[in-house]
C-alpha positions as CSV (number, residue, x, y, z in Angstrom):
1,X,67.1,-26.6,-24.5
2,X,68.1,-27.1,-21.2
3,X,70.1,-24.0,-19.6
4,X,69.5,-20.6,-17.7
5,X,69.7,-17.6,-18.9
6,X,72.2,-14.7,-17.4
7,X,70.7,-12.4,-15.4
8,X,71.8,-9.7,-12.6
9,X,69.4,-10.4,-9.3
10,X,69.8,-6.6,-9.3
11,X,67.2,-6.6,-12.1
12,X,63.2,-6.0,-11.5
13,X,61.4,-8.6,-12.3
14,X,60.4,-6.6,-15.6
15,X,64.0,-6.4,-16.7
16,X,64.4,-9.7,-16.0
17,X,61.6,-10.5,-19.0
18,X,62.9,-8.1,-21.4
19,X,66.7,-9.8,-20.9
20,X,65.0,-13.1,-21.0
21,X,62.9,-11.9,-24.0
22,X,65.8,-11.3,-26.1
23,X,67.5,-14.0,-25.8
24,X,64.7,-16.0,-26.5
25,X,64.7,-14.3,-29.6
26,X,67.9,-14.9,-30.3
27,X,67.2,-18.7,-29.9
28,X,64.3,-18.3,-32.6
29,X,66.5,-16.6,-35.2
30,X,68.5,-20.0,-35.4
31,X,65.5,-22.2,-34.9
32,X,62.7,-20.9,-37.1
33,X,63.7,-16.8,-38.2
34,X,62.6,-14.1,-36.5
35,X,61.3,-10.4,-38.6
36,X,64.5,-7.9,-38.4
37,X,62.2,-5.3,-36.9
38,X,61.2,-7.6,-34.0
39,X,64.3,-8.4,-33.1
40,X,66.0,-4.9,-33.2
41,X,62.6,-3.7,-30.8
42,X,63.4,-6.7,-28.7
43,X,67.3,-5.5,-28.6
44,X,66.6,-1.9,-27.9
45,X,64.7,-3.0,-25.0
46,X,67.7,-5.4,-24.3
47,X,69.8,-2.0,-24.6
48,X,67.3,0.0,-22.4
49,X,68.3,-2.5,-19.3
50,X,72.0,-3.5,-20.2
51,X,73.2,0.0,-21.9
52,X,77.4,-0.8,-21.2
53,X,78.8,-2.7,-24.2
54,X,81.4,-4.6,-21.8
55,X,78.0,-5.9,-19.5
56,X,76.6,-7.2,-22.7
57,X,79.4,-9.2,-24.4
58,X,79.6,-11.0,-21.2
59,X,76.1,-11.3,-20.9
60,X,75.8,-12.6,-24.4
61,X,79.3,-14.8,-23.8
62,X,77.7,-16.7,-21.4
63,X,74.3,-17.1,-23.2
64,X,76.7,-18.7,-26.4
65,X,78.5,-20.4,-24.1
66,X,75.5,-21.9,-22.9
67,X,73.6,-22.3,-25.8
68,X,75.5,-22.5,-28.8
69,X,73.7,-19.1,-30.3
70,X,75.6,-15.9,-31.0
71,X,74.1,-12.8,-30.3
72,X,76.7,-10.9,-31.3
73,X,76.2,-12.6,-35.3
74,X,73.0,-12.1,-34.8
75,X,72.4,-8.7,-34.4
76,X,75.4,-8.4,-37.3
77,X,72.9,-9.6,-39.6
78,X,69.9,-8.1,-38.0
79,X,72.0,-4.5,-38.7
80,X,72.7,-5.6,-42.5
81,X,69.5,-6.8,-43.3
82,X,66.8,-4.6,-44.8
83,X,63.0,-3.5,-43.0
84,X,60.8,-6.4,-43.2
85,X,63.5,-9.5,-44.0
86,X,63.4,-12.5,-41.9
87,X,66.7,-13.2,-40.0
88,X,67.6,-16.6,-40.0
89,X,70.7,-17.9,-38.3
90,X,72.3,-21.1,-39.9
């Protein structure tokens, strides 16, 4: 797909990857599945650079906006699903 990713400049280049690297999982959970416990390690990492809930639904607004994937749902199933499942986004 053809888009950019939301990011804060403020970011290390590190951060940067980890915010990148979640949404990129995101994108895989609707285009092939992703393991639940890879995604939430991915997340917690997400959490570990964006920890305010109101800088992560806008964040994650604009990357649905964007792309058409919701990380919100996402993560919704991710938390309902047991160890081990693959989360697949429809």
């Amino acid at each position: 797909m053809e888009y950019q990713y939301p990011i804060d400049y403020d970011w290390s280049t590190d951060e940067i990857i980890e915010v990148i690297h979640f949404f990129e999982a995101v994108e895989r959970a609707y285009e092939k599945g992703i393991e639940r416990d890879q995604m939430l390690a991915v997340y917690r990492r997400f959490k570990g650079i964006v920890p305010s809930k109101a800088e992560e639904k806008k964040l994650c607004g604009e990357f649905e906006k964007m792309s058409g994937y919701s990380s919100y749902q996402t993560m919704k199933k991710v938390k309902e699903s047991e160890s081990g499942k693959i989360i697949r986004m429809t």
